[in-house]
C-alpha positions in Angstrom: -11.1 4.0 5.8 -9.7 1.8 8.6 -5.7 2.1 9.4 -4.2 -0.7 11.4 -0.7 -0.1 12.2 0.9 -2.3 14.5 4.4 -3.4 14.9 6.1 -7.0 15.4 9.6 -6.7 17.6 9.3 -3.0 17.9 7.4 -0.4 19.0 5.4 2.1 16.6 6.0 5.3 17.6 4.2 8.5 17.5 6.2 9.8 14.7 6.4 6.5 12.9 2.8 6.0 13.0 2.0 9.7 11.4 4.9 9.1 8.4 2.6 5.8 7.3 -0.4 7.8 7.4 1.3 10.8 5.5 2.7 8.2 2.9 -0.6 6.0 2.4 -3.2 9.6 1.8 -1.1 9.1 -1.8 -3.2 5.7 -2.1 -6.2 7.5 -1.1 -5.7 10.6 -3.6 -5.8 8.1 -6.4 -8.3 5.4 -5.1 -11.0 6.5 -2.9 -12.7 3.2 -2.4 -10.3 2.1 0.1 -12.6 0.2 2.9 -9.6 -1.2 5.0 -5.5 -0.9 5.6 -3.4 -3.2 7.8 0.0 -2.2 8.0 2.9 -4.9 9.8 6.1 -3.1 10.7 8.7 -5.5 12.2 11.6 -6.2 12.5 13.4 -9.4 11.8 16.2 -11.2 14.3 18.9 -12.0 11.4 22.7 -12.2 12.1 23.2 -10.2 8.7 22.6 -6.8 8.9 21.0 -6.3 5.6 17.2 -5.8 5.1 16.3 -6.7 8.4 13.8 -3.7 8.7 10.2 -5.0 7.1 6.7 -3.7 5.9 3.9 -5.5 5.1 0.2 -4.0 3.9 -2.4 -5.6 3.0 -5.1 -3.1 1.7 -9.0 -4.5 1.3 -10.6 -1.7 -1.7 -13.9 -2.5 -3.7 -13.9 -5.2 -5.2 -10.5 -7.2 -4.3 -7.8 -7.0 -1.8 -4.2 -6.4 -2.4 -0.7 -6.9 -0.7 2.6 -5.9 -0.7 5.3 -6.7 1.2 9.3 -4.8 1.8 12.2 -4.9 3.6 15.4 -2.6 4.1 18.0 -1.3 6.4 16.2 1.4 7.2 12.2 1.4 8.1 11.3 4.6 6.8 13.0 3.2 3.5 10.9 0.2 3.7 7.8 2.3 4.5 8.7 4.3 1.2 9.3 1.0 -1.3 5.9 0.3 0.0 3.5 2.8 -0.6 5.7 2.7 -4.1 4.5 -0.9 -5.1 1.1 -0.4 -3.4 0.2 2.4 -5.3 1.2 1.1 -8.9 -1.3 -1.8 -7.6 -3.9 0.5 -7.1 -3.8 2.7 -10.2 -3.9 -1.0 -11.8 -6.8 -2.1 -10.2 -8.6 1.0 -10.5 -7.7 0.9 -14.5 -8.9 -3.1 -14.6 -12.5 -2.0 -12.8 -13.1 1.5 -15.0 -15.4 0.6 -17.8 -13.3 0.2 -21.6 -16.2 -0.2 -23.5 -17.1 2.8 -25.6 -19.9 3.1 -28.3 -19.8 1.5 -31.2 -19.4 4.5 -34.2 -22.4 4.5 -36.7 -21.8 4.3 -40.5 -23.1 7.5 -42.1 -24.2 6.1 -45.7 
């Protein structure tokens, strides 16, 4: 798996970079197909103070490529809400590509 973590406006730091990793090994536990992960931490010049801290991941697995995007005051926050929406997409992924179709039952006569 490829991790790409940069930052936009700030500076990923040491301990930042290691929380992302920690969270996305969840994504991993339940998908291990995962070929590549960019992560976009920035943070966004607004006069309001609200849900100016943002994450963005776009994640390329077998067979499609999914995104999800967050914001909130706090980063690590964001980070959370994150891995949260990007793991419900990959348990649905993994349930759309897992093969439904079960054997017909034979009639006993």
């Amino acid at each position: 798996m490829n991790l790409t973590i940069s930052g936009h406006h700030l500076e990923v730091t040491p301990a930042l970079r290691s929380y992302v990793t920690a969270k996305l090994d969840r994504i991993t536990r339940h998908f291990d197909q995962v070929v590549d992960v960019k992560v976009l931490l920035s943070v966004e010049k607004q006069k309001e103070k609200e849900r100016r801290q943002h994450a963005e991941c776009n994640i390329h697995v077998k067979g499609s490529d999914l995104f999800a995007e967050c914001s909130n005051q706090d980063l690590y926050a964001a980070v959370d809400e994150l891995v949260d929406k990007l793991d419900r997409k990959v348990v649905r992924h993994k349930d759309k590509i897992k093969d439904h179709h079960h054997e017909a039952a034979k009639r006993i006569m």
